[in-house]
N, C-alpha and C positions, 0 to 999 in steps of 0.2 A: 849256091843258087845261080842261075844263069841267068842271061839279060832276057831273054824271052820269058822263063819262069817269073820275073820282074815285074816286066811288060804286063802281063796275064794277071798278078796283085795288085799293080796300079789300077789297069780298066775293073778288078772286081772292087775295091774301093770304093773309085768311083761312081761304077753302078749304087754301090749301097748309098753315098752319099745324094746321089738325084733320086733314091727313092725314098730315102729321107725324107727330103726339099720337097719332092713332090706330096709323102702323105701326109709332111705339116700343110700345105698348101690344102689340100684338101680336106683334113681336118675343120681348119679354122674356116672351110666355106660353110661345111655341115654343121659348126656349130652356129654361125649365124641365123643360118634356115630356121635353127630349131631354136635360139632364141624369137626368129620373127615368129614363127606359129604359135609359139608358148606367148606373145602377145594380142594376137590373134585369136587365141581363148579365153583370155581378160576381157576382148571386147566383146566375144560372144558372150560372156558372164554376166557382164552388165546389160547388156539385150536382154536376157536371159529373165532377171532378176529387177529389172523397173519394169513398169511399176511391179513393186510385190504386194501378195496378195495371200498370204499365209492364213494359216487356219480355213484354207477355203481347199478343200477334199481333189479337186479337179484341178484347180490351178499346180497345187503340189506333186498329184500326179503328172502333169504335162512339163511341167519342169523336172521332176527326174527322168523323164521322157527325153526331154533338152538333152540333159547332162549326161545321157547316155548313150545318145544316140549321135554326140557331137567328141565325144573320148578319144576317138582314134587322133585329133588333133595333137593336143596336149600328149597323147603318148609318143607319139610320132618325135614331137618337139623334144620332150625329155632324153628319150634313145637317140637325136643326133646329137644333143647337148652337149651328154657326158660319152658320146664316140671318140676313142683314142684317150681318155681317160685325162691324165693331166700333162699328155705331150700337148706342142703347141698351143699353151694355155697364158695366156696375158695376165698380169699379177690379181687386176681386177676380177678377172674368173672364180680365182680361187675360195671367194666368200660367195661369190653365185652360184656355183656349182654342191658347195657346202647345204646351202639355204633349199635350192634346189632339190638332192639328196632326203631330207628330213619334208621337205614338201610334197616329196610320192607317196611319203610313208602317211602324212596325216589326210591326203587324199584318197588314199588307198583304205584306209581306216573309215573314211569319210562315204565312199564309194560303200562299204558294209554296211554303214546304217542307214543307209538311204531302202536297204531291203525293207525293214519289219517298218518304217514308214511307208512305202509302197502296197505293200500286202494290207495297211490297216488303212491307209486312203481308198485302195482297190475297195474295202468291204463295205468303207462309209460310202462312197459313189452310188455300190451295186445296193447297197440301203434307200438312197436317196431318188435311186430308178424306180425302185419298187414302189413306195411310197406314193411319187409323181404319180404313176400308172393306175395305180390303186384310187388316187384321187381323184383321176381322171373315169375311170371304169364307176365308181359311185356318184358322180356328177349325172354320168349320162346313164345309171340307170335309173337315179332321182327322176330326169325326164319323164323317162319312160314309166316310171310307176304314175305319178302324175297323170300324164296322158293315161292310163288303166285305170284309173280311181276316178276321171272324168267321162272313159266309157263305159263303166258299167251306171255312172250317173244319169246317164243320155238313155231313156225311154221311149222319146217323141222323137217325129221326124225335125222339130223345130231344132230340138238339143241338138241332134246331130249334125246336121245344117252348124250348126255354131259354133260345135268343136270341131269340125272338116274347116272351118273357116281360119279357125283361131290357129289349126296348122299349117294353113297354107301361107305361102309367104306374101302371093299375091290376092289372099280373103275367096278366092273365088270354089265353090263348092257343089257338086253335083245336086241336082232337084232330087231328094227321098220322097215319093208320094204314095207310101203303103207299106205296111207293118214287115211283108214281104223283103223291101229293099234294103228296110231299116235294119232288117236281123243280117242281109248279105255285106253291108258295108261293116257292122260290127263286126261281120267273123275276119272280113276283110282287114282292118282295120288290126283288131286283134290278133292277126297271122302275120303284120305286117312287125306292127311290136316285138313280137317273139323272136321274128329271124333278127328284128333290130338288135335287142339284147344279144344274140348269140352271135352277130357282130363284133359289137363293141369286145366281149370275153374274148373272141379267136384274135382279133387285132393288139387287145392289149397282151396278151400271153407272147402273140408274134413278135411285137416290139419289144418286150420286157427281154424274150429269148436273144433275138439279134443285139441289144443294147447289152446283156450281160457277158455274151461270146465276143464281141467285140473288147470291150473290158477287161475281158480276163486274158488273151490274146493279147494287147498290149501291155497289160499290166509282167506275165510271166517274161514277156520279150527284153520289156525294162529290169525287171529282177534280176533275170536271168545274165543281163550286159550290165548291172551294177556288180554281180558277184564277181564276174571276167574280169572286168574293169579292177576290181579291189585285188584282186589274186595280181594283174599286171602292178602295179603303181609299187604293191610290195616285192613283187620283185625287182621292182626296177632299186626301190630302196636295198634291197638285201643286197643287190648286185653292185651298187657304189662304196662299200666302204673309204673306200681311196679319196672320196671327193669330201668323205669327212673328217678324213683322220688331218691332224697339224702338220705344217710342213711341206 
């Protein structure tokens, strides 16, 4: 070997040796990052999760809402964690990264069931719309039957006078002075109920339609980011065995 062929295995050395130096150094930045973030999800967790409010259909969907919509942290964190595997690993690592490991996997598992809860929260919600609406929609047409049960009660101009009265906010009500007026205000009156009702039906149908598109739009969005979610976390678990095995 010559001194220049020498020369040329020294500087390749110690190239490899500074890039060595260099990708523990940087290693052990990324791992900190991604321990800060993976704490950083704890306190989203706890934000998250006070006060709880379980068995309540909406709150549970907006928390898997939370937790799915906030994942890319904690994944983030875990994939720089276990970056570079167990080079530049401080002793104390080696049961965090273990722990770590087996915590994708029950999160990833964890991320699954949060489906067929979503799906059956989804359906108590869009129960609980319909319901309200419904409630609402026989309320006001109790009104309205009411008011109709008391005009076909109204004969006289006096009666009518007193129910024009009893609906107005301010009592004040047009003079009836002949049989003539009296039949105009009831058809009046009568035409005005009818489009009333068919109101209230085209409103609550409207709202019920937006209130369940809406719902099922976020609901599929969250399903849809817990499946992802669970397929990632396992693989992040399948992809460490190193961080489990002894040694």
């Amino acid at each position: 070997m010559t001194k220049l062929d020498g020369n040329k295995l020294t500087e390749s050395v110690e190239d490899i040796r500074q890039f060595n130096f260099s990708f523990l150094r940087s290693a052990t930045l990324l791992h900190w990052i991604g321990y800060g973030l993976l704490v950083l999800t704890l306190f989203d967790l706890v934000e998250t999760f006070i006060p709880p409010n379980f068995m309540n259909p909406a709150w549970e969907l907006q928390t898997i809402g939370a937790l799915v919509e906030r994942v890319p942290v904690p994944l983030l964190g875990l994939a720089l964690v276990f970056y570079g595997e167990r080079h530049g690993r401080e002793r104390w690592e080696v049961l965090v990264v273990k722990v770590l490991s087996w915590l994708a996997l029950v999160l990833g598992v964890l991320y699954f069931l949060l489906i067929p809860l979503g799906i059956l929260n989804t359906v108590r919600i869009n129960k609980q719309a319909s319901t309200q609406i419904t409630t609402q929609v026989n309320r006001g047409m109790t009104q309205f039957q009411q008011v109709k049960d008391a005009l076909e009660k109204a004969n006289t101009e006096a009666e009518m006078e007193k129910l024009l009265a009893s609906l107005s906010s301010e009592g004040r009500t047009p003079d009836i002075n002949n049989s003539q007026e009296l039949e105009r205000v009831k058809e009046q009156l009568a035409s005005f109920i009818a489009r009333g009702e068919q109101r209230i039906q085209t409103q609550a149908q409207s709202s019920l339609s937006s209130r369940r598109l809406g719902l099922f739009k976020s609901a599929v969005k969250w399903n849809l980011g817990a499946l992802v979610s669970g397929a990632l976390f396992i693989t992040i678990w399948k992809s460490t065995p190193w961080a489990r095995r002894k040694g």
